[in-house]
N, C-alpha and C positions, 0 to 999 in steps of 0.2 A: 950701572944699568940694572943687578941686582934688587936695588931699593924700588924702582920703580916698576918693575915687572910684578914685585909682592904687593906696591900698592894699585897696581893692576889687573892683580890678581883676585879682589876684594872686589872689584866697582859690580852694581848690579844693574845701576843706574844712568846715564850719561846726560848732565844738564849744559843744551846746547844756546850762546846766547845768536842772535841771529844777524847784528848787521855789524861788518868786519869776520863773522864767525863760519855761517851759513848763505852769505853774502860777498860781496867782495868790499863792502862800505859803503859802496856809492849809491846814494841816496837822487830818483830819479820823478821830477815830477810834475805832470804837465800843465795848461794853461789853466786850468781848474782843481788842482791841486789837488788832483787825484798820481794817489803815488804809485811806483813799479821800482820790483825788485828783481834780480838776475839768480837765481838758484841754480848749483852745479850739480846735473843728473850723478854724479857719483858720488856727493856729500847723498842724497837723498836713496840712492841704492844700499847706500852703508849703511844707513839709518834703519832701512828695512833689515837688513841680514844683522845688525845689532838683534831687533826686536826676533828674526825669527829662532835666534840662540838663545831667547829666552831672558834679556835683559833689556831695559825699560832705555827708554828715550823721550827729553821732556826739553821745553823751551822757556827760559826766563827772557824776556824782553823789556828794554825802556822806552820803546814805542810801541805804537798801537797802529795794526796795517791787515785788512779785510786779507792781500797778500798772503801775509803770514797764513792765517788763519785757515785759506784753501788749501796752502802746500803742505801744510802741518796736517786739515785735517785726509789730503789724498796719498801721504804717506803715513797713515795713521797711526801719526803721535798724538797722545789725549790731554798730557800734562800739557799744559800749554799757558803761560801766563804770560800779557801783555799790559802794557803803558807801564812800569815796575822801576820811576829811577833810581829808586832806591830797591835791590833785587830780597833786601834782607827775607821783607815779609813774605815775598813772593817762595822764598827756599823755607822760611817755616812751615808753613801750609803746607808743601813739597812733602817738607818731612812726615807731618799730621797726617796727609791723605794715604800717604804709601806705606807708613810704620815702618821706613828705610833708617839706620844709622847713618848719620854724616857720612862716617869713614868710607862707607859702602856706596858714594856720590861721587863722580869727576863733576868737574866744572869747566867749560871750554869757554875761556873769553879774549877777547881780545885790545879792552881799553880798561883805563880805570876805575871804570863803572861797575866791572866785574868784581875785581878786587875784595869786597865785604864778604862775596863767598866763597868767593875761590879760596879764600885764606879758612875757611869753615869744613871744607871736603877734604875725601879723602886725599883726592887725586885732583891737581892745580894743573888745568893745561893750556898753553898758548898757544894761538897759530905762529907763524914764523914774523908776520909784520906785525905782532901786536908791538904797542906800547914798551920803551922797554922797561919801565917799573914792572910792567904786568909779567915780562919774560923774566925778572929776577927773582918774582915770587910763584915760577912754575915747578911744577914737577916734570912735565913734559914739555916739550917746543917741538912744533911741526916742522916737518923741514917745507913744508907746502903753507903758501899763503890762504891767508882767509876767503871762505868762497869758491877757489877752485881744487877741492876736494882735499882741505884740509882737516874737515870733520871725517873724513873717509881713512886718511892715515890714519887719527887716534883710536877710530877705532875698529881699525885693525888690527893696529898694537896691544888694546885690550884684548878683545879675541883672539889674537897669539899669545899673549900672555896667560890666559886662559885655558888654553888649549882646545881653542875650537876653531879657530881662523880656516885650515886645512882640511875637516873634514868640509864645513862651509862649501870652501872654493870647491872640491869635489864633486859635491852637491851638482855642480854645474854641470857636471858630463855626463852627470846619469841621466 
């Protein structure tokens, strides 16, 4: 637990992918192929109190969903990259825009589509039903599935690792 608390300790940044990750997977969509996604209010509160510690939240995606787009931009995440099935280019440009190091990047995915960069970051993390090749090349595994607030655990565990999680939570009672 040591190792991954120091590469925890590092992240500035958290690249989250969105269906399996920030979704539950399930792809929903109706008579006219307009699609709907399930987003879990405390992936998207964690998302916030990531950003108000002061450390960045970004979205690599291999689809493309207007979706996406409102709840990324009304929990205002700016990185935001969609249609990406290949996420490579999408995480160089990452790099470009933000002058971030790799090491200083988690990657949260949950299939093998992930994989090109999670093996690139600092910090490789799964939800609990990812893939299990994808779980054999993590650094972290959620004990919480994708979508219901397993982006919320990791990054909590950064921010305790960190040592901000606690003032954070405090934050609340005042």
């Amino acid at each position: 637990m040591d190792h991954i608390n120091k590469l925890a300790q590092q992240i500035k940044l958290i690249i989250f992918d969105i269906d399996g990750v920030l979704t539950n997977g399930t792809l929903f969509f109706d008579n006219e192929g307009q699609e709907y996604k399930a987003f879990h209010s405390k992936d998207g509160h964690g998302m916030r109190m990531l950003m108000e510690c002061g450390l960045q939240a970004a979205v690599i995606t291999g689809r493309k969903s207007r979706v996406v787009e409102h709840r990324m931009k009304d929990l205002g995440v700016e990185i935001v990259f969609q249609g990406y099935r290949d996420k490579r280019p999408a995480f160089a440009e990452l790099l470009q825009q933000t002058g971030l190091d790799a090491a200083n990047i988690a990657y949260m995915g949950d299939d093998v589509i992930d994989l090109p960069v999670m093996t690139q970051v600092g910090m490789a993390i799964a939800v609990a039903d990812a893939h299990p090749f994808v779980i054999q090349h993590a650094d972290y595994v959620t004990q919480t599935r994708g979508g219901i607030g397993a982006a919320r655990e990791a990054i909590e565990f950064i921010l305790q690792s960190q040592g901000l999680l606690q003032a954070k939570l405090e934050s609340y009672l005042a």
